[in-house]
N, C-alpha and C positions, 0 to 999 in steps of 0.2 A: 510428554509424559501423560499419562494414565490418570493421574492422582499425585498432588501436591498437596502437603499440609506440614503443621507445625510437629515438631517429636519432642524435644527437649529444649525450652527458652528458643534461642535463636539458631537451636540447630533444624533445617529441612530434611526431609524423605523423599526424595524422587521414584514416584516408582512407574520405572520402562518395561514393568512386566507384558510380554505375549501370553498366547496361550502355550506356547511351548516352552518357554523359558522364563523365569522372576528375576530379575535385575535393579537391585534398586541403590541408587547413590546417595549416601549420607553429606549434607553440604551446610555450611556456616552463612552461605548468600548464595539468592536465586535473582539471576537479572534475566526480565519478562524482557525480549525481544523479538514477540511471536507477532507481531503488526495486527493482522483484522481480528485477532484469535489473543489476541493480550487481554481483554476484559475474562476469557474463558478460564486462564487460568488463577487470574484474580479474584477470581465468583468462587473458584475451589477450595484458597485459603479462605473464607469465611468474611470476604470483605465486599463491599457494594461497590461495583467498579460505576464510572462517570461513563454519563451519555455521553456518545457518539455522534457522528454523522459517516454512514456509511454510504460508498457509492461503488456501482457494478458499472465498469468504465471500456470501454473499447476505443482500439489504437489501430488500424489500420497499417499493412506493411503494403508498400504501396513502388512503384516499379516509375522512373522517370525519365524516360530517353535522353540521352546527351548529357543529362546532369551531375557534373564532377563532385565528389564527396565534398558537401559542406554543409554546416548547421545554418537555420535563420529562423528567428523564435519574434514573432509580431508582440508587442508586449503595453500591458496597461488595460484592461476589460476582458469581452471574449477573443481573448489573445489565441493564435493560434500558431503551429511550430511543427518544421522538419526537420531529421535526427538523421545521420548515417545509420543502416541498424547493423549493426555487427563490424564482422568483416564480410560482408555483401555488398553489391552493390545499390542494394533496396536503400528505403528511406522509410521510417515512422513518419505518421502524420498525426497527430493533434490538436484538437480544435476544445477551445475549455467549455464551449454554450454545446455542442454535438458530439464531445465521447461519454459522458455519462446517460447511461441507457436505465439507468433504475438506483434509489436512495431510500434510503431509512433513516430516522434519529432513532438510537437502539440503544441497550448496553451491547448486545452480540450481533454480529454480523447473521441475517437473515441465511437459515437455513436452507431457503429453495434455491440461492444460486449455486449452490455445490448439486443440485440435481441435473443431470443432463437435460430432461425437459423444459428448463428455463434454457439452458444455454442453447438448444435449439431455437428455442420463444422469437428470439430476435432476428434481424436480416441485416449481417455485418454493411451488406452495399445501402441498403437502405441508410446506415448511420455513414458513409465513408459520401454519399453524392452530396449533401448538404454540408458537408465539411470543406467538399472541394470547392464547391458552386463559392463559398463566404470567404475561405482562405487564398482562392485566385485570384481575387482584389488584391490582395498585397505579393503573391508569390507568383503570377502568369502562367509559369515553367508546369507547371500543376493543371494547366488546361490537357496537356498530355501524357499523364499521370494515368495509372491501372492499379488498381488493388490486386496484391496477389498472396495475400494471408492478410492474419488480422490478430492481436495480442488481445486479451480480455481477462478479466478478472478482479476481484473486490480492492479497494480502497476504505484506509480509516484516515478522515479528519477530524478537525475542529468539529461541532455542533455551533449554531449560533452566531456565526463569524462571515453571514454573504457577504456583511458591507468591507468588509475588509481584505474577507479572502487569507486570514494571518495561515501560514503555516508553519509553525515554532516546530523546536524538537525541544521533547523535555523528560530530564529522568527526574521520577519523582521517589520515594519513597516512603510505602503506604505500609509495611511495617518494618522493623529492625531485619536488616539484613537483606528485603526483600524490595530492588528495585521493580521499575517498570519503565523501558525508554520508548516515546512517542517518536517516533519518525516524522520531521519534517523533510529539510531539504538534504540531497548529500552533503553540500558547501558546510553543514554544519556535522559532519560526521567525525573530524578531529576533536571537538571539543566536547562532543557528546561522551566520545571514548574516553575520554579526560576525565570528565566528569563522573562517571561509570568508576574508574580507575582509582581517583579521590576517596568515594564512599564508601566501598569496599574496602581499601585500605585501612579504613579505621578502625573497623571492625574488629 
């Protein structure tokens, strides 16, 4: 949306206006499930959204001779992990110390990574050879490994939280009617919905 704010008590105004057309939806609950772009529209309704930590992250899709689809996620520190990707034969690579390429504590996700001239900025091989050189300690199979694409793009965590690394998921509600749900992991994507389902309900 364009513009979010209050109209009457607890009822919202969404408005999806273009330049060609005005479109706007009257609603009794707005559940924020925009991820790096959820403080943005929380700053709209007139409220001070909570630091962040953002991170511009790169995942490497990576090509592995002979190797039969299967996951294996090294786990406990700079853990790092292969993924079947799709229905391909490729594989993601992830390494937690070498895919984040750039961070901020913010309320908003920094504006210059949505410029092209950041996302040239970087050299995908440059981030995927020290991913492979640390994660072929525990994977081998990865000494004959190719990069052959690469995924990228922002992340919101915790702020505050190196030693522990928490990644909750949590729907808050910062005013009537008007949740906000943080993404952690998927594993907890049932009870988030639940949750979601609960509060709105009331209403």
């Amino acid at each position: 949306p364009h513009k979010s704010h209050f109209a009457n008590g607890t009822d919202y105004v969404i408005d999806f206006s273009t330049e060609a057309k005005s479109q706007f939806w009257t609603c009794n609950a707005v559940v924020n499930c925009a991820y790096t772009d959820q403080n943005r529209l929380t700053a709209m309704l007139g409220i001070d959204p909570p630091t962040r930590l953002f991170e511009y992250t790169v995942v490497p899709i990576i090509e592995i001779p002979g190797l039969a689809r299967q996951a294996i996620t090294i786990m406990d520190g700079p853990f790092c992990s292969i993924q079947p990707y799709g229905f391909t034969d490729n594989f993601l690579l992830y390494h937690a110390k070498y895919a984040v390429v750039d961070s901020a504590v913010s309320k908003f996700c920094p504006t210059v990574w949505s410029e092209q001239s950041f996302r040239d900025g970087f050299d995908a091989q440059f981030s995927f050879e020290p991913m492979r050189a640390d994660a072929v300690r525990f994977i081998p199979v990865l000494a004959n490994a190719r990069m052959v694409g690469l995924l990228h793009g922002p992340r919101m965590v915790l702020a505050g939280v190196d030693a522990t690394d928490a990644r909750p998921s949590m729907v808050e509600q910062p005013l009537p009617g008007y949740l906000t749900v943080f993404a952690g992991k998927v594993d907890h994507a049932v009870w988030t919905a639940d949750d979601v389902v609960r509060l709105v309900s009331t209403l």
